[in-house]
N, C-alpha and C positions, 0 to 999 in steps of 0.2 A: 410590527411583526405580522406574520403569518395569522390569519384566521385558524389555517388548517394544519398539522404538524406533517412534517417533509420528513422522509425516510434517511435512516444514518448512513454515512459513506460507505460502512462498512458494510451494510448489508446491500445495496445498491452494488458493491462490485461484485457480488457474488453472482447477480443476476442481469439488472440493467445494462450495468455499463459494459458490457458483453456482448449489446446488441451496438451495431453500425450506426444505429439513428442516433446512439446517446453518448457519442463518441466527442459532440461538444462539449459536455461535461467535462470530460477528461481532458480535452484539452485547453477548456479557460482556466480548470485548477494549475496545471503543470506550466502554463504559460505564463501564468504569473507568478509559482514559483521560480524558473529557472528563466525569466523574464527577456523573454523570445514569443515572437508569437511563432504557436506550436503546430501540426497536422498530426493526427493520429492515421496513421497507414492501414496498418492491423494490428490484431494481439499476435505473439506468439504463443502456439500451443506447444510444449514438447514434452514428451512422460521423463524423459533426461534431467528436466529443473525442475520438477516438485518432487521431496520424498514422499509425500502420500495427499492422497484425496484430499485430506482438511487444509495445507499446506497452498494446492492449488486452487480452492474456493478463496484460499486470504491473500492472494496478490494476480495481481496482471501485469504479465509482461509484452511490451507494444513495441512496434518499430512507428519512430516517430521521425518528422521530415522536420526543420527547423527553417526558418525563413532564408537562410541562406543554403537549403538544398541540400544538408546538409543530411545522411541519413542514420538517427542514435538511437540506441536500445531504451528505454525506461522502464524496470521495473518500480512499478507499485505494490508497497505489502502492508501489512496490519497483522499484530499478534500480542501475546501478551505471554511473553518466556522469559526464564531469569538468564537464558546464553543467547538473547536476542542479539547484540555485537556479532558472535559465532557466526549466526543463522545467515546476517548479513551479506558476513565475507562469504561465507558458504554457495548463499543463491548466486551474487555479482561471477564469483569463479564460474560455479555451472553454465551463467549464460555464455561466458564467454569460451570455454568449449564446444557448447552446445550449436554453438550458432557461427562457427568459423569451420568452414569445409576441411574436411582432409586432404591435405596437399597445397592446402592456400598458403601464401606466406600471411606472417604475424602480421605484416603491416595493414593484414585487413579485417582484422581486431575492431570491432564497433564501437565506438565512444560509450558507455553508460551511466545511468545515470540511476541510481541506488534510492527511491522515494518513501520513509518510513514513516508511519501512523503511528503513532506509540500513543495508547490509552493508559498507560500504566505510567509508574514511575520507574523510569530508565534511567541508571546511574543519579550523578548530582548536577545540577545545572538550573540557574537560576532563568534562562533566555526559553523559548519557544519554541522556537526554528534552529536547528545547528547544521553545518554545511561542513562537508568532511574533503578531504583533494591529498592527491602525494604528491609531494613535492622533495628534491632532494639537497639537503644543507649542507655545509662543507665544515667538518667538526672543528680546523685552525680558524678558517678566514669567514665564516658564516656571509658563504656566498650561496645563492639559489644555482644548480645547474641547469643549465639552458639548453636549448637546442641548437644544432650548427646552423647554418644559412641553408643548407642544403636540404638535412630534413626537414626545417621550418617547411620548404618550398613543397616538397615531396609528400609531407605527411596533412600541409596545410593547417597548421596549429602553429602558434607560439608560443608554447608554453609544455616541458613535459608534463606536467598534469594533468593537460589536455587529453592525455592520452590514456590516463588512468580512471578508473569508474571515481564516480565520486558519489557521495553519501550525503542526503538531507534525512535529518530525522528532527518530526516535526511532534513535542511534547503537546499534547495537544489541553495537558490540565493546566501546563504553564500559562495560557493565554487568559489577559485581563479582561476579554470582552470589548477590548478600546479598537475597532479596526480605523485603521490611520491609513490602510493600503489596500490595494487590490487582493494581496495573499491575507492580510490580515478577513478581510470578508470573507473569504474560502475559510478559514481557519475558524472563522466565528460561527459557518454553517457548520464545519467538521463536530463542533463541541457541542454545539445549542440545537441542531436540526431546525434551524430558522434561519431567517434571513432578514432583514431592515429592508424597509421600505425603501433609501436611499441607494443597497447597494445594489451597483451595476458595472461588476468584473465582469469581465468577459467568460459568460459561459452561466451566469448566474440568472438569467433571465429561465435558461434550459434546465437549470434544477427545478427554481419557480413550476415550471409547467409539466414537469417531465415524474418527481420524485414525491411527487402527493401521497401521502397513505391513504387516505381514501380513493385514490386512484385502483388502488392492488384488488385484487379477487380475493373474497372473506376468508377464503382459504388459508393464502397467501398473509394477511392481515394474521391471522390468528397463528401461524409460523413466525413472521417476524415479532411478536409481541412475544412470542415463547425464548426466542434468540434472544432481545434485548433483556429482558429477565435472565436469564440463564448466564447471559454475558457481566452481568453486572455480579450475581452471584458468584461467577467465576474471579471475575476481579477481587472482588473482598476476598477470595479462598485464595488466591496467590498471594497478597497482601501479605494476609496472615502467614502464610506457610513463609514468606520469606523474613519476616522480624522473627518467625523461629529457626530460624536456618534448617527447615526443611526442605528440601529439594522435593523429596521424595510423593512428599504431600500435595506439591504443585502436580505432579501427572496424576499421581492417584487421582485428585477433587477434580483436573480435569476432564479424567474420563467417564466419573460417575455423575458427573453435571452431562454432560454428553449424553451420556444414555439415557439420564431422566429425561431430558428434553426429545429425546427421539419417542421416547413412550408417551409422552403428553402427545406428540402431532401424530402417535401411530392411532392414540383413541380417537383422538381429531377427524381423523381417517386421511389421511396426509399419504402416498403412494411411497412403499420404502426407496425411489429413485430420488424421488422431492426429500425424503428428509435424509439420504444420503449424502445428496446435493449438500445442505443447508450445515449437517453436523461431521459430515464429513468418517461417518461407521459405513461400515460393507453392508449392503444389503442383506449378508446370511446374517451378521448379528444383529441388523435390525428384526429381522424375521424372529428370533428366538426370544427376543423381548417378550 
């Protein structure tokens, strides 16, 4: 393992993987997910698909090129809600408003591709990895419906599915530590912020060098350390509130974990834009802290 501990996925998109240089990262994870090798073009930014500030620190949405030139949307997200399903369909719909001109026809609808982070415990499932697609079955003859010859030709898919977002969501407590694969090494940095000596996915050499905590500015060090405390406190407070079937208790705790954490980095002397950034509060309610 690692001498040095490597900074968590989650916190790295909020910052690094934002810049152009660190954009292999993103794409040796995603490449060996959706097992293509991948180009990251750009993010897209749009005020359209986030409902708020904290919302657009926990995902990136990218336009990604695929080996076959092929050009698909991929959101990436991470959160820890009890209507995370909801949030899913929610974001996949916006992009696809969002990002289809007025006046275009449908057929130029982006392929997407829906990538979830789940630290929490999402539904029941014994696997890791889950991969979601629509597909449509025939309730007599349980036949798949297909596509004609024509739109095959015209839409360049075989498959309607193709055409619809599909959904990885990746439990990330599920995972045994055993990586057997190129996603399993990603998956074993996503949990452990390390890496083996052995592995060598594509893109993982660029964490190695790129996501050091002691790389970051003492500042920086001293915010992320307050996030991942804060993060885990929040964990256990959703936990709890949901074997009590409190709803209510999950916003309450997470907003008042939210503000402790903004007042820890405001004594810090941390800039209300920086802990804006990080906790995702307005500046004027930082300020009144």
């Amino acid at each position: 393992m690692n001498a040095r501990p490597l900074i968590s996925f989650d916190w790295a998109m909020k910052k690094m993987l934002r810049n152009k240089a660190n954009f292999e990262i993103l794409e040796g994870f995603l490449s060996a997910l959706l097992g293509d090798d991948l180009t990251v073009r750009q993010l897209l930014e749009s005020e359209g698909n986030v409902a708020s500030e904290e919302l657009k620190n926990n995902r990136l949405d990218m336009l990604v090129e695929t080996s076959a030139n092929e050009l698909i949307i991929v959101e990436l997200q991470y959160d820890s809600e009890w209507d995370y399903f909801h949030r899913t369909l929610f974001a996949t719909s916006k992009l696809i408003v969002d990002h289809l001109d007025k006046g275009e026809l449908y057929e130029k609808v982006r392929k997407i591709y829906s990538v979830n982070l789940v630290y929490f415990d999402l539904g029941h499932g014994k696997d890791y990895v889950y991969h979601g697609k629509t597909e449509f079955r025939g309730i007599h003859q349980d036949d798949i419906l297909t596509l004609s010859n024509r739109q095959a030709a015209a839409f360049k898919y075989d498959a309607v599915s193709k055409i619809y977002p599909e959904y990885y969501i990746i439990k990330i407590d599920n995972f045994d530590n055993v990586a057997k694969s190129s996603l399993d090494e990603w998956i074993y940095y996503l949990k452990n912020y390390d890496l083996k000596e052995d592995f060598h996915a594509k893109g993982i050499d660029r964490v190695r060098e790129r996501l050091q905590y002691e790389s970051l500015p003492k500042s920086e060090q001293r915010a992320y350390d307050a996030y991942r405390s804060n993060r885990s406190r929040l964990n256990n407070q959703i936990d709890t509130a949901r074997l009590d079937g409190k709803a209510e208790g999950i916003a309450e705790g997470r907003a008042e974990m939210l503000r402790e954490t903004a007042l820890a980095m405001k004594l810090k002397g941390l800039s209300p834009q920086d802990i804006s950034a990080i906790t995702g509060l307005m500046s004027d309610e930082i300020e009144r802290l």
